[in-house]
C-alpha positions as CSV (number, residue, x, y, z in Angstrom):
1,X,-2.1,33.1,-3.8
2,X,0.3,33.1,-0.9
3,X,3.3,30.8,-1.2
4,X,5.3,32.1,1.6
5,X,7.3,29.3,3.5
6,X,10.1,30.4,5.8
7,X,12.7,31.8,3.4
8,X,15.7,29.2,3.6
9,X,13.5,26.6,2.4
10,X,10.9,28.4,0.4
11,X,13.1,26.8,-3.0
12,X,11.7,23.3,-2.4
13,X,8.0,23.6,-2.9
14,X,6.9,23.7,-6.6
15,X,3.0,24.8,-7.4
16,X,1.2,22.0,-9.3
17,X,-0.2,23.1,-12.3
18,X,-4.1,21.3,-12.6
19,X,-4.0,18.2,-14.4
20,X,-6.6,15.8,-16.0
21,X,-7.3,13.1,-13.9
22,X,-7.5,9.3,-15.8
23,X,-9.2,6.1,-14.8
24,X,-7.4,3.7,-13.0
25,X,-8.0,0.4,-12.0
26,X,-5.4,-2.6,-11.1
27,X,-3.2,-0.3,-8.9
28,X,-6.1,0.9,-6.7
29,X,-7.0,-2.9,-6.2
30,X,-3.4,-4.1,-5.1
31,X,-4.0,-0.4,-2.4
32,X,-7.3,-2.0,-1.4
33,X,-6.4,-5.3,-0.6
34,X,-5.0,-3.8,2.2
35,X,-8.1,-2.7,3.9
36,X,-9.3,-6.2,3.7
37,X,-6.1,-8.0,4.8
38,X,-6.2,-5.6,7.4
39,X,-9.8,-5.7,8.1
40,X,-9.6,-9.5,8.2
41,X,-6.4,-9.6,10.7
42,X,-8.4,-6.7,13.4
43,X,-11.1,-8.5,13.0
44,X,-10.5,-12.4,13.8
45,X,-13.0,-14.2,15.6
46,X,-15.5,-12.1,14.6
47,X,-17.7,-12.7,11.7
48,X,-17.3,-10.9,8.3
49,X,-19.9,-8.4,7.9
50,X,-20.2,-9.4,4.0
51,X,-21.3,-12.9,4.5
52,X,-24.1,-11.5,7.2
53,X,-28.4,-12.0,6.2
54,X,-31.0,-10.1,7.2
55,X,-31.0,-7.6,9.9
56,X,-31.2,-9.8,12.9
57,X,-27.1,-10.5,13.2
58,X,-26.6,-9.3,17.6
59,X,-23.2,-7.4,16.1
60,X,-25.5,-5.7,13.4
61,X,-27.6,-4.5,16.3
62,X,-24.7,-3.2,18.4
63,X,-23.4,-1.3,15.1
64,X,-26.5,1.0,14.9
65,X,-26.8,1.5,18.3
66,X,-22.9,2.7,18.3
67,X,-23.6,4.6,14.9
68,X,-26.7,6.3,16.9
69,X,-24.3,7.6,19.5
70,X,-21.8,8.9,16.9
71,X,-24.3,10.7,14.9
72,X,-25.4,12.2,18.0
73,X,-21.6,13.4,18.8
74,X,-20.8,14.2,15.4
75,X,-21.3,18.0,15.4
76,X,-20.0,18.2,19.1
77,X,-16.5,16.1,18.1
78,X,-16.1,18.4,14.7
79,X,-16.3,21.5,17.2
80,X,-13.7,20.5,19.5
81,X,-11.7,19.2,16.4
82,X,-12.0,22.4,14.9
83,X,-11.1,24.0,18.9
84,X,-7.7,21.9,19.1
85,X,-6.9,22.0,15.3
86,X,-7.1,26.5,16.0
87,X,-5.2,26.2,18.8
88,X,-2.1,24.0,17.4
89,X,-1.7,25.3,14.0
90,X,-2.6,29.0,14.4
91,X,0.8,30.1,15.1
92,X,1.9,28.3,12.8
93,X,0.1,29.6,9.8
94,X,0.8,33.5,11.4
95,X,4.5,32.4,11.3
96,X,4.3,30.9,7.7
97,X,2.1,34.4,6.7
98,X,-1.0,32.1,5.2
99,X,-3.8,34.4,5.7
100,X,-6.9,33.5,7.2
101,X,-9.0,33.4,4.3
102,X,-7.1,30.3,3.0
103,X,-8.7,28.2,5.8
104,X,-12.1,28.1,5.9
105,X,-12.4,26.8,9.2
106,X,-16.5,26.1,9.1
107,X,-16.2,24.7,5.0
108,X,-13.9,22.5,6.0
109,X,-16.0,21.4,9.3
110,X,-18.7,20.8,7.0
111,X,-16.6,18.3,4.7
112,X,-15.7,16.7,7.8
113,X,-19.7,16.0,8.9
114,X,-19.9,14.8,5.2
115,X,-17.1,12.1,5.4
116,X,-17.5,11.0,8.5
117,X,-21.4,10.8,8.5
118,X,-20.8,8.7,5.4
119,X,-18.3,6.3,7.5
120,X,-20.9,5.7,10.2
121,X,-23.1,4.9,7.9
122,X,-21.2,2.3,5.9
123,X,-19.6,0.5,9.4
124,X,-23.9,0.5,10.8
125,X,-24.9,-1.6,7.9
126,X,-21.6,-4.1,8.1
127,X,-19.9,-2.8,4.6
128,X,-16.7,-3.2,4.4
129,X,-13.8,-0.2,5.0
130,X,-13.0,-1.3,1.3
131,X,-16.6,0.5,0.2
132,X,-15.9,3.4,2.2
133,X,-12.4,3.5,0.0
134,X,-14.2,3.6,-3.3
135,X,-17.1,6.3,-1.5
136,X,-15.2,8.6,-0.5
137,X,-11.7,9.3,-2.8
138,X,-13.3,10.9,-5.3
139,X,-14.2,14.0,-2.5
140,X,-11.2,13.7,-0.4
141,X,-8.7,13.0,-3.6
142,X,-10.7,17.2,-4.7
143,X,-10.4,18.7,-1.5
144,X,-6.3,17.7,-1.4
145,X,-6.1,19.0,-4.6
146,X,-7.9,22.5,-3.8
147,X,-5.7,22.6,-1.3
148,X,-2.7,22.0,-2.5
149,X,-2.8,23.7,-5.6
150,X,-4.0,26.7,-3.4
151,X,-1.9,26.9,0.0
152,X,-0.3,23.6,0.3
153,X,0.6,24.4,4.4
154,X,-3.2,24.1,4.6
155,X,-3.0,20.6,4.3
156,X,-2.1,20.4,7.7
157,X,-4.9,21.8,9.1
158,X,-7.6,19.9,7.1
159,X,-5.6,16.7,8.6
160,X,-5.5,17.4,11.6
161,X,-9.5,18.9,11.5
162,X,-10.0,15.0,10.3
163,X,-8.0,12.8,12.7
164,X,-9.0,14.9,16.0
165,X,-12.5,14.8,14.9
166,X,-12.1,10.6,14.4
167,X,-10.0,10.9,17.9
168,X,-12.8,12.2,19.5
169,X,-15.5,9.8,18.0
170,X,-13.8,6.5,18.4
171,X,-14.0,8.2,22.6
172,X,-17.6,7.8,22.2
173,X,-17.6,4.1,21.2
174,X,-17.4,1.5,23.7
175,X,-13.9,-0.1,23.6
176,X,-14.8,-3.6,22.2
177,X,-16.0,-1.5,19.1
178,X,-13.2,0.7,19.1
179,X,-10.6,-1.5,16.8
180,X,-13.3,-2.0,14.7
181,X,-13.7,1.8,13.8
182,X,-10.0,2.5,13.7
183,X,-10.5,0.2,10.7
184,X,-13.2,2.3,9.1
185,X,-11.4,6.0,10.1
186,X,-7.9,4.7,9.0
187,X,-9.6,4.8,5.8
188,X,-10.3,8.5,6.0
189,X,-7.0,9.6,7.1
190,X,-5.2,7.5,4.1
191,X,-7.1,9.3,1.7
192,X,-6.3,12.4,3.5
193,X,-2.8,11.8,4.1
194,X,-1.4,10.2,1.6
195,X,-1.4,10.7,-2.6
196,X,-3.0,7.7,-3.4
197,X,-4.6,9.7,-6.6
198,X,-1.8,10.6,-7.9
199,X,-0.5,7.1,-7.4
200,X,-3.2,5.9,-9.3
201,X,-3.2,8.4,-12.0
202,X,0.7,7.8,-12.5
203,X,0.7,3.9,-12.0
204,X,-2.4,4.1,-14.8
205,X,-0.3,5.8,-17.9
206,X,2.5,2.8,-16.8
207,X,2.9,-0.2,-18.9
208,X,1.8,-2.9,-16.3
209,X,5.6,-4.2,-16.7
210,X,7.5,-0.9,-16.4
211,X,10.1,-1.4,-13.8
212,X,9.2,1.7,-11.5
213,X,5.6,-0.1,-11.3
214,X,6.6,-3.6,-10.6
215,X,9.3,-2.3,-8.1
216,X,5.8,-0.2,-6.1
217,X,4.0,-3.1,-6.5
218,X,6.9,-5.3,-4.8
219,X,6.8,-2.8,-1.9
220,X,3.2,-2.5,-1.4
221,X,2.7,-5.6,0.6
222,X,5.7,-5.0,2.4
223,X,4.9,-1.2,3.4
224,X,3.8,-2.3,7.0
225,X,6.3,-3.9,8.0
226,X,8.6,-1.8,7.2
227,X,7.1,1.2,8.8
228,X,7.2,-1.0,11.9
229,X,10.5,-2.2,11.5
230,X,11.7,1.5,11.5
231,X,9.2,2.7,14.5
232,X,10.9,-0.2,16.5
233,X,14.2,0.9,15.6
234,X,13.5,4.3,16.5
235,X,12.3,3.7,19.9
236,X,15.4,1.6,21.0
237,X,17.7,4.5,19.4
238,X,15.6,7.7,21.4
239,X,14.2,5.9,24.4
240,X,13.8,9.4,26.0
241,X,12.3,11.2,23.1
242,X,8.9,12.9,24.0
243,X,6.8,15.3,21.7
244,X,4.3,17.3,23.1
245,X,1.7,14.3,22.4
246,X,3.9,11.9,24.9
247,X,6.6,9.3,24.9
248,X,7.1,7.1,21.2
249,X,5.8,4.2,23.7
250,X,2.8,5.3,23.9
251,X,0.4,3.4,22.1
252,X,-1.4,6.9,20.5
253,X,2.3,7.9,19.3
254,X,3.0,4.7,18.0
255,X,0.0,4.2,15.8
256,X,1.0,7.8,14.6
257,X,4.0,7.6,13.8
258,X,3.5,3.9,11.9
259,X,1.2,6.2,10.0
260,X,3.8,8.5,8.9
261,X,6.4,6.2,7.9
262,X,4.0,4.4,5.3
263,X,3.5,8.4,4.7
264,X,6.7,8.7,3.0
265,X,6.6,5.7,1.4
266,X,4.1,6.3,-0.6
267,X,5.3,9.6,-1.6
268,X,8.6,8.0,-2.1
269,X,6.2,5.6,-4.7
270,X,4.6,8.5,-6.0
271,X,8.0,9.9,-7.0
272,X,9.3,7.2,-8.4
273,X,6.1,6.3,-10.9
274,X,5.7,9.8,-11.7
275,X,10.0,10.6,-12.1
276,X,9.4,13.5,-10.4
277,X,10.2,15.0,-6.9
278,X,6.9,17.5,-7.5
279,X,4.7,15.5,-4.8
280,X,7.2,15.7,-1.5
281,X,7.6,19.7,-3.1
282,X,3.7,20.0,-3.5
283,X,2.7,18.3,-0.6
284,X,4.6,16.0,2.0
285,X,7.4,18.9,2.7
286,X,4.8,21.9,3.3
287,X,2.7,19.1,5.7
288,X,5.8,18.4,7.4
289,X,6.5,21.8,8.1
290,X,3.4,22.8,9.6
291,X,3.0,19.6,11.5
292,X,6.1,18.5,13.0
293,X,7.2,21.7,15.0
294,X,3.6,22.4,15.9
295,X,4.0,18.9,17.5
296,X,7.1,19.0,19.0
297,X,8.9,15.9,16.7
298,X,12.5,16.9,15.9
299,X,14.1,16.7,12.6
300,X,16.6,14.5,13.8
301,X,13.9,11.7,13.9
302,X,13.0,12.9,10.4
303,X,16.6,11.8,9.0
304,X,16.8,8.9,11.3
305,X,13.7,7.5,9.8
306,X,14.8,8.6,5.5
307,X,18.0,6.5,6.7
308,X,16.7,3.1,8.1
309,X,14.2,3.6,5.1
310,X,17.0,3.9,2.5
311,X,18.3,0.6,4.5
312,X,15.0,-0.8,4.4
313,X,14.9,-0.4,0.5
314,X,18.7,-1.6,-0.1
315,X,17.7,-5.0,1.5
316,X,14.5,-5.8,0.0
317,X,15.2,-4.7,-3.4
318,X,17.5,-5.7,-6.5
319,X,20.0,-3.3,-7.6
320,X,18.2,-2.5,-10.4
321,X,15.3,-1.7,-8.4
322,X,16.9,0.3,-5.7
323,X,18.0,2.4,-8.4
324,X,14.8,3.7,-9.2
325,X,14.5,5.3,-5.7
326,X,17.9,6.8,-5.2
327,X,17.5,10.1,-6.7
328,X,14.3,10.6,-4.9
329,X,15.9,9.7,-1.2
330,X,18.8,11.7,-2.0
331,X,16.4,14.5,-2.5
332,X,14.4,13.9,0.7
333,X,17.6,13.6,2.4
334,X,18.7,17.2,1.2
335,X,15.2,18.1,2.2
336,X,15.3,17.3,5.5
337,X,18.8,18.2,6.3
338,X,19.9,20.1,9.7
339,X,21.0,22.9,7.3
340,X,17.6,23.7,6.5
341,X,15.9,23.6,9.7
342,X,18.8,24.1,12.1
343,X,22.1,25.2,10.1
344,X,23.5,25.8,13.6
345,X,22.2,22.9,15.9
346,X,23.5,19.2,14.9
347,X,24.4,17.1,18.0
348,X,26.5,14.0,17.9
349,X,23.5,11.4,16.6
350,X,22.7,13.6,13.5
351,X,26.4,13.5,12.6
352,X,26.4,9.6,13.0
353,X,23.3,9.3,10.7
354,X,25.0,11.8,7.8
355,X,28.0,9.7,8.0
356,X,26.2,6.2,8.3
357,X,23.7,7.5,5.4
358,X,25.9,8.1,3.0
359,X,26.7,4.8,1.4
360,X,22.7,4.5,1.4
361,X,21.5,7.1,-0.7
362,X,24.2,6.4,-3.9
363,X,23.5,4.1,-6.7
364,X,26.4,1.8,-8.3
365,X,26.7,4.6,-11.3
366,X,26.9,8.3,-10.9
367,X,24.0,10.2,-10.6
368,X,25.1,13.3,-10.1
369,X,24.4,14.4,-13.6
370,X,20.4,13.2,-13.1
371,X,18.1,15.7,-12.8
372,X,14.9,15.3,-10.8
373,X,11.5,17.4,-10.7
Protein backbone atom coordinates (compact mmCIF):
# COMPACT_ATOMS: atom_id res chain seq x y z
CA UNK A 1 0.00 0.00 0.00
CA UNK A 2 1.12 3.50 -1.00
CA UNK A 3 0.48 6.26 1.54
CA UNK A 4 2.58 8.88 0.14
CA UNK A 5 1.03 12.50 0.52
CA UNK A 6 3.29 15.46 -0.08
CA UNK A 7 5.62 15.23 2.93
CA UNK A 8 4.75 18.39 5.13
CA UNK A 9 1.35 17.08 5.56
CA UNK A 10 1.83 13.43 5.20
CA UNK A 11 1.32 13.38 9.48
CA UNK A 12 -2.41 14.07 9.19
CA UNK A 13 -3.87 11.08 7.49
CA UNK A 14 -4.28 7.99 9.77
CA UNK A 15 -5.14 4.38 7.95
CA UNK A 16 -8.44 2.97 9.10
CA UNK A 17 -8.18 -0.25 10.44
CA UNK A 18 -11.51 -2.58 8.98
CA UNK A 19 -14.27 -2.44 11.31
CA UNK A 20 -17.64 -4.36 11.74
CA UNK A 21 -20.28 -2.56 10.42
CA UNK A 22 -23.80 -2.48 12.89
CA UNK A 23 -27.38 -1.96 12.00
CA UNK A 24 -28.73 1.30 12.27
CA UNK A 25 -31.88 2.74 12.07
CA UNK A 26 -33.40 6.15 13.57
CA UNK A 27 -30.29 8.23 12.45
CA UNK A 28 -30.54 7.12 8.80
CA UNK A 29 -34.34 8.21 8.90
CA UNK A 30 -33.76 11.80 10.36
CA UNK A 31 -30.71 11.77 6.89
CA UNK A 32 -33.65 10.65 4.69
CA UNK A 33 -36.06 12.96 5.53
CA UNK A 34 -34.08 15.16 3.66
CA UNK A 35 -34.46 13.59 0.35
CA UNK A 36 -38.21 13.91 0.74
CA UNK A 37 -38.27 17.54 2.15
CA UNK A 38 -36.15 18.16 -0.62
CA UNK A 39 -37.91 16.16 -3.15
CA UNK A 40 -41.22 17.73 -2.09
CA UNK A 41 -39.77 21.56 -2.20
CA UNK A 42 -38.10 20.76 -6.18
CA UNK A 43 -40.88 19.26 -6.87
CA UNK A 44 -44.06 21.61 -6.14
CA UNK A 45 -46.84 21.61 -8.43
CA UNK A 46 -46.10 18.52 -9.58
CA UNK A 47 -47.66 15.38 -8.49
CA UNK A 48 -45.95 12.89 -6.00
CA UNK A 49 -44.84 9.94 -7.89
CA UNK A 50 -45.95 7.74 -4.70
CA UNK A 51 -49.61 8.53 -4.73
CA UNK A 52 -49.56 7.67 -8.77
CA UNK A 53 -52.00 4.26 -10.23
CA UNK A 54 -51.41 2.40 -13.00
CA UNK A 55 -49.23 3.13 -15.79
CA UNK A 56 -51.16 5.64 -17.72
CA UNK A 57 -49.92 8.97 -15.49
CA UNK A 58 -48.61 11.58 -18.93
CA UNK A 59 -45.38 12.39 -16.35
CA UNK A 60 -44.93 8.52 -16.02
CA UNK A 61 -44.80 8.34 -19.76
CA UNK A 62 -42.23 11.22 -20.14
CA UNK A 63 -40.00 9.44 -17.39
CA UNK A 64 -39.40 6.30 -19.53
CA UNK A 65 -38.99 8.00 -22.53
CA UNK A 66 -36.24 10.23 -20.65
CA UNK A 67 -34.90 7.02 -18.88
CA UNK A 68 -34.70 5.46 -22.68
CA UNK A 69 -32.43 8.25 -23.73
CA UNK A 70 -30.17 7.94 -20.66
CA UNK A 71 -29.81 4.30 -21.00
CA UNK A 72 -28.91 4.86 -24.42
CA UNK A 73 -26.08 7.61 -23.23
CA UNK A 74 -25.02 5.78 -20.35
CA UNK A 75 -21.89 4.01 -21.63
CA UNK A 76 -21.13 7.15 -23.94
CA UNK A 77 -21.39 9.73 -20.59
CA UNK A 78 -19.20 7.03 -18.34
CA UNK A 79 -16.48 7.35 -21.23
CA UNK A 80 -16.16 10.91 -21.32
CA UNK A 81 -16.48 10.92 -17.48
CA UNK A 82 -13.71 8.58 -17.29
CA UNK A 83 -11.92 11.14 -20.41
CA UNK A 84 -12.20 14.42 -18.10
CA UNK A 85 -11.75 12.56 -14.66
CA UNK A 86 -7.80 11.24 -16.58
CA UNK A 87 -7.25 14.42 -17.62
CA UNK A 88 -7.81 16.41 -14.20
CA UNK A 89 -6.51 14.14 -11.70
CA UNK A 90 -3.60 12.47 -13.49
CA UNK A 91 -1.06 14.83 -12.50
CA UNK A 92 -2.18 14.82 -9.53
CA UNK A 93 -1.94 11.29 -8.53
CA UNK A 94 1.86 11.36 -10.47
CA UNK A 95 2.57 14.22 -7.98
CA UNK A 96 1.13 12.40 -4.84
CA UNK A 97 3.25 9.01 -6.27
CA UNK A 98 -0.27 6.74 -6.20
CA UNK A 99 0.56 4.23 -8.78
CA UNK A 100 -1.69 3.37 -11.44
CA UNK A 101 -2.74 0.15 -10.27
CA UNK A 102 -4.63 1.82 -7.38
CA UNK A 103 -7.24 3.21 -9.92
CA UNK A 104 -8.81 0.88 -11.87
CA UNK A 105 -10.11 3.20 -14.28
CA UNK A 106 -12.57 0.47 -16.28
CA UNK A 107 -13.73 -1.30 -12.55
CA UNK A 108 -14.68 1.73 -11.40
CA UNK A 109 -16.57 2.68 -14.83
CA UNK A 110 -18.31 -0.41 -14.43
CA UNK A 111 -19.62 0.56 -10.80
CA UNK A 112 -20.58 3.67 -12.24
CA UNK A 113 -22.99 1.88 -15.13
CA UNK A 114 -24.26 -0.15 -12.04
CA UNK A 115 -25.35 2.88 -9.89
CA UNK A 116 -26.48 4.95 -12.25
CA UNK A 117 -28.43 2.27 -14.33
CA UNK A 118 -30.06 1.54 -11.08
CA UNK A 119 -31.04 5.49 -10.65
CA UNK A 120 -32.75 5.57 -14.01
CA UNK A 121 -34.43 2.87 -13.20
CA UNK A 122 -35.98 3.97 -9.91
CA UNK A 123 -36.76 7.86 -11.22
CA UNK A 124 -38.67 5.73 -14.79
CA UNK A 125 -41.06 4.01 -12.51
CA UNK A 126 -41.81 7.29 -10.11
CA UNK A 127 -39.89 5.84 -6.77
CA UNK A 128 -38.83 8.17 -4.74
CA UNK A 129 -34.87 9.42 -4.43
CA UNK A 130 -35.45 8.08 -0.71
CA UNK A 131 -35.55 4.31 -2.38
CA UNK A 132 -32.64 4.93 -4.33
CA UNK A 133 -30.99 6.01 -0.68
CA UNK A 134 -31.73 2.62 0.85
CA UNK A 135 -30.61 0.74 -2.91
CA UNK A 136 -27.73 1.86 -3.27
CA UNK A 137 -25.57 2.60 0.36
CA UNK A 138 -24.83 -0.60 0.94
CA UNK A 139 -22.47 -0.64 -2.58
CA UNK A 140 -21.38 2.87 -2.48
CA UNK A 141 -20.91 2.85 1.60
CA UNK A 142 -18.05 -0.71 0.24
CA UNK A 143 -16.54 0.98 -2.54
CA UNK A 144 -15.54 4.23 -0.05
CA UNK A 145 -14.33 1.87 2.23
CA UNK A 146 -12.04 -0.12 -0.37
CA UNK A 147 -10.90 2.88 -1.19
CA UNK A 148 -10.10 4.39 1.65
CA UNK A 149 -8.68 1.86 3.59
CA UNK A 150 -6.52 1.29 0.34
CA UNK A 151 -5.33 4.77 -1.21
CA UNK A 152 -7.50 7.26 0.39
CA UNK A 153 -6.39 10.20 -2.60
CA UNK A 154 -8.33 7.72 -4.79
CA UNK A 155 -11.43 8.97 -3.53
CA UNK A 156 -11.18 11.76 -5.65
CA UNK A 157 -11.17 10.22 -8.66
CA UNK A 158 -14.14 7.76 -8.10
CA UNK A 159 -15.99 11.18 -7.24
CA UNK A 160 -15.31 12.92 -9.79
CA UNK A 161 -15.81 9.49 -12.30
CA UNK A 162 -19.47 9.79 -10.60
CA UNK A 163 -20.53 13.52 -10.75
CA UNK A 164 -19.12 14.09 -14.47
CA UNK A 165 -20.73 10.97 -15.50
CA UNK A 166 -24.31 12.45 -13.76
CA UNK A 167 -23.03 16.05 -15.42
CA UNK A 168 -23.16 14.55 -18.62
CA UNK A 169 -26.57 12.66 -18.29
CA UNK A 170 -28.70 15.27 -16.80
CA UNK A 171 -27.23 17.18 -20.58
CA UNK A 172 -29.22 14.53 -22.22
CA UNK A 173 -32.50 15.24 -20.38
CA UNK A 174 -34.76 17.88 -21.52
CA UNK A 175 -34.59 20.79 -19.07
CA UNK A 176 -38.07 20.58 -17.51
CA UNK A 177 -36.82 17.09 -16.31
CA UNK A 178 -33.61 18.30 -15.38
CA UNK A 179 -34.43 19.43 -11.55
CA UNK A 180 -36.10 16.47 -11.21
CA UNK A 181 -32.85 14.23 -11.80
CA UNK A 182 -30.59 16.48 -9.89
CA UNK A 183 -32.93 15.04 -7.14
CA UNK A 184 -32.29 11.48 -7.98
CA UNK A 185 -28.13 12.02 -8.76
CA UNK A 186 -27.74 14.22 -5.61
CA UNK A 187 -28.50 11.03 -4.00
CA UNK A 188 -25.50 9.27 -5.58
CA UNK A 189 -22.99 11.90 -4.88
CA UNK A 190 -24.11 12.09 -0.97
CA UNK A 191 -23.36 8.56 -0.72
CA UNK A 192 -20.21 9.15 -2.53
CA UNK A 193 -19.21 12.18 -0.83
CA UNK A 194 -20.05 12.14 2.37
CA UNK A 195 -19.62 9.42 5.52
CA UNK A 196 -22.98 8.82 6.08
CA UNK A 197 -22.01 5.07 7.10
CA UNK A 198 -19.91 5.92 9.46
CA UNK A 199 -22.42 8.39 10.73
CA UNK A 200 -24.79 5.75 11.05
CA UNK A 201 -22.65 3.15 12.51
CA UNK A 202 -21.33 5.79 15.29
CA UNK A 203 -24.87 7.49 15.89
CA UNK A 204 -26.07 3.51 16.34
CA UNK A 205 -23.64 2.49 19.45
CA UNK A 206 -25.03 6.14 20.96
CA UNK A 207 -27.62 6.26 23.66
CA UNK A 208 -30.43 8.08 21.73
CA UNK A 209 -29.91 10.94 24.54
CA UNK A 210 -26.08 11.28 24.49
CA UNK A 211 -25.33 14.88 24.04
CA UNK A 212 -22.90 14.50 20.86
CA UNK A 213 -26.19 12.80 19.16
CA UNK A 214 -28.83 15.22 20.11
CA UNK A 215 -26.41 18.15 19.28
CA UNK A 216 -26.10 16.25 15.23
CA UNK A 217 -29.55 15.75 15.32
CA UNK A 218 -30.13 19.68 16.21
CA UNK A 219 -27.93 20.45 13.22
CA UNK A 220 -29.26 18.11 10.68
CA UNK A 221 -32.28 20.17 9.71
CA UNK A 222 -30.36 23.14 9.76
CA UNK A 223 -27.29 21.84 7.54
CA UNK A 224 -28.65 23.66 4.43
CA UNK A 225 -29.00 26.63 5.38
CA UNK A 226 -26.09 26.97 6.82
CA UNK A 227 -24.10 25.79 3.87
CA UNK A 228 -25.97 28.61 2.06
CA UNK A 229 -25.55 31.10 4.52
CA UNK A 230 -21.65 30.57 4.16
CA UNK A 231 -21.70 30.22 0.15
CA UNK A 232 -23.46 33.76 0.27
CA UNK A 233 -21.03 35.06 2.58
CA UNK A 234 -18.28 33.91 0.56
CA UNK A 235 -19.34 35.41 -2.70
CA UNK A 236 -19.82 38.99 -1.20
CA UNK A 237 -16.19 38.59 0.59
CA UNK A 238 -14.20 37.17 -3.03
CA UNK A 239 -16.46 38.72 -5.71
CA UNK A 240 -13.47 38.15 -8.11
CA UNK A 241 -12.64 34.66 -7.22
CA UNK A 242 -12.60 32.26 -10.28
CA UNK A 243 -11.50 28.47 -10.24
CA UNK A 244 -10.79 26.87 -13.28
CA UNK A 245 -14.64 25.66 -13.37
CA UNK A 246 -15.80 29.68 -13.47
CA UNK A 247 -16.88 32.50 -11.31
CA UNK A 248 -18.63 31.36 -7.49
CA UNK A 249 -21.77 33.02 -9.35
CA UNK A 250 -22.11 30.68 -11.47
CA UNK A 251 -24.94 28.55 -10.94
CA UNK A 252 -22.74 25.05 -11.58
CA UNK A 253 -20.15 26.59 -8.90
CA UNK A 254 -22.71 27.45 -6.58
CA UNK A 255 -24.49 24.08 -6.42
CA UNK A 256 -20.85 22.74 -5.92
CA UNK A 257 -19.72 24.44 -3.54
CA UNK A 258 -23.28 24.28 -1.34
CA UNK A 259 -22.25 20.63 -1.76
CA UNK A 260 -19.00 20.93 0.01
CA UNK A 261 -19.93 22.99 2.79
CA UNK A 262 -22.65 20.35 4.05
CA UNK A 263 -19.35 18.14 3.08
CA UNK A 264 -17.63 19.22 6.11
CA UNK A 265 -20.35 19.27 8.14
CA UNK A 266 -21.05 16.06 8.23
CA UNK A 267 -17.57 15.06 8.76
CA UNK A 268 -17.45 17.62 11.43
CA UNK A 269 -20.70 15.28 12.75
CA UNK A 270 -18.87 12.26 12.17
CA UNK A 271 -16.11 13.54 14.42
CA UNK A 272 -17.97 14.52 17.00
CA UNK A 273 -20.25 11.16 17.40
CA UNK A 274 -17.28 8.99 16.87
CA UNK A 275 -14.67 11.53 19.36
CA UNK A 276 -12.32 11.10 16.85
CA UNK A 277 -10.60 13.22 14.20
CA UNK A 278 -9.88 9.66 12.11
CA UNK A 279 -12.64 10.57 9.30
CA UNK A 280 -11.19 14.21 8.09
CA UNK A 281 -7.46 12.11 8.42
CA UNK A 282 -9.00 9.01 6.50
CA UNK A 283 -10.92 10.71 4.10
CA UNK A 284 -12.08 14.47 3.81
CA UNK A 285 -8.23 15.84 4.04
CA UNK A 286 -6.69 13.29 1.32
CA UNK A 287 -10.11 14.32 -0.98
CA UNK A 288 -9.35 17.74 -0.42
CA UNK A 289 -5.96 17.46 -1.51
CA UNK A 290 -6.51 15.96 -4.69
CA UNK A 291 -9.52 17.92 -5.52
CA UNK A 292 -9.01 21.44 -4.71
CA UNK A 293 -5.71 22.29 -6.50
CA UNK A 294 -6.67 20.09 -9.39
CA UNK A 295 -9.64 22.62 -9.50
CA UNK A 296 -8.11 25.64 -9.00
CA UNK A 297 -10.06 26.63 -5.38
CA UNK A 298 -7.55 28.24 -3.00
CA UNK A 299 -7.09 27.40 0.56
CA UNK A 300 -7.88 30.66 1.62
CA UNK A 301 -11.56 29.86 0.76
CA UNK A 302 -10.96 26.68 2.70
CA UNK A 303 -10.34 28.72 6.07
CA UNK A 304 -12.79 31.37 5.22
CA UNK A 305 -15.42 28.72 5.05
CA UNK A 306 -14.00 26.48 8.71
CA UNK A 307 -14.44 30.19 10.18
CA UNK A 308 -18.02 31.39 9.29
CA UNK A 309 -18.76 27.61 10.04
CA UNK A 310 -17.24 27.87 13.60
CA UNK A 311 -19.58 31.21 13.61
CA UNK A 312 -22.37 29.32 12.26
CA UNK A 313 -22.03 26.73 15.15
CA UNK A 314 -21.48 29.39 18.06
CA UNK A 315 -24.87 30.93 17.18
CA UNK A 316 -27.04 28.02 16.81
CA UNK A 317 -25.77 26.02 19.57
CA UNK A 318 -25.69 26.11 23.54
CA UNK A 319 -22.45 26.29 25.13
CA UNK A 320 -22.60 23.04 26.17
CA UNK A 321 -23.14 21.95 22.68
CA UNK A 322 -20.61 24.02 20.94
CA UNK A 323 -18.26 22.33 23.07
CA UNK A 324 -18.55 19.12 21.64
CA UNK A 325 -17.25 20.52 18.23
CA UNK A 326 -14.35 22.70 19.36
CA UNK A 327 -11.64 20.26 19.47
CA UNK A 328 -12.64 18.94 16.05
CA UNK A 329 -12.65 22.68 14.29
CA UNK A 330 -9.60 23.46 16.03
CA UNK A 331 -8.14 20.51 14.26
CA UNK A 332 -9.52 21.29 10.79
CA UNK A 333 -8.33 24.66 11.39
CA UNK A 334 -4.70 23.41 11.93
CA UNK A 335 -5.44 21.25 8.99
CA UNK A 336 -5.99 23.69 6.62
CA UNK A 337 -3.61 26.31 7.70
CA UNK A 338 -1.42 28.45 5.16
CA UNK A 339 1.54 26.65 6.89
CA UNK A 340 0.73 23.52 5.33
CA UNK A 341 -0.11 24.41 1.99
CA UNK A 342 1.73 27.70 1.56
CA UNK A 343 4.13 28.35 4.72
CA UNK A 344 5.37 31.29 2.53
CA UNK A 345 2.18 32.87 0.82
CA UNK A 346 -0.46 34.48 3.29
CA UNK A 347 -1.96 37.85 1.94
CA UNK A 348 -3.75 40.33 4.09
CA UNK A 349 -7.43 38.36 4.11
CA UNK A 350 -5.90 35.12 5.53
CA UNK A 351 -4.29 37.14 8.29
CA UNK A 352 -7.74 38.77 9.03
CA UNK A 353 -9.46 35.29 9.15
CA UNK A 354 -6.53 33.83 11.75
CA UNK A 355 -7.07 36.78 13.83
CA UNK A 356 -10.96 37.02 13.47
CA UNK A 357 -10.96 32.97 14.00
CA UNK A 358 -9.47 32.85 16.99
CA UNK A 359 -12.03 33.60 19.63
CA UNK A 360 -14.15 30.89 17.43
CA UNK A 361 -12.42 27.91 17.74
CA UNK A 362 -11.86 27.96 21.95
CA UNK A 363 -14.28 26.59 24.37
CA UNK A 364 -15.04 28.50 27.87
CA UNK A 365 -12.41 25.87 29.62
CA UNK A 366 -9.01 24.83 28.41
CA UNK A 367 -8.63 22.34 26.12
CA UNK A 368 -5.33 22.29 25.47
CA UNK A 369 -4.74 19.18 27.48
CA UNK A 370 -7.59 17.18 25.25
CA UNK A 371 -6.46 14.81 23.01
CA UNK A 372 -8.23 13.99 19.74
CA UNK A 373 -7.91 10.93 17.19
Amino acid sequence: MNNSIAGRYAHYIRWSAETELTPVTSFAQEWAKRYVQKFQSESRGIENPGDRQGNNDPELTTRTQVAQTLRQSLRLCIAQGLSKTEILLASRLKHHEVHCQEVTSWEIAAKTHQIYEQAIALYAQGDSPHQLARAIAPILSRLRKVHATSEPLTIAWINLQFYYTGQLLLQQAEETERLCLETYFKVIQDYLNLPLQRLYEAAAKLEWNDAPLQAVRKLLPMSSQIATEICDRIRQLYPQHQSNSGSLNDERIRKSSLRDVEMFQVYLWACVLEQSIASVQQELFPLCVMLYPALGVRWELVRQMLNLLGRQLRDRLTFEEYDLFVPYLRTLWEMFSPAVFSPTEKSDQSEAIAVESKDFFYSRESLGNKVVG
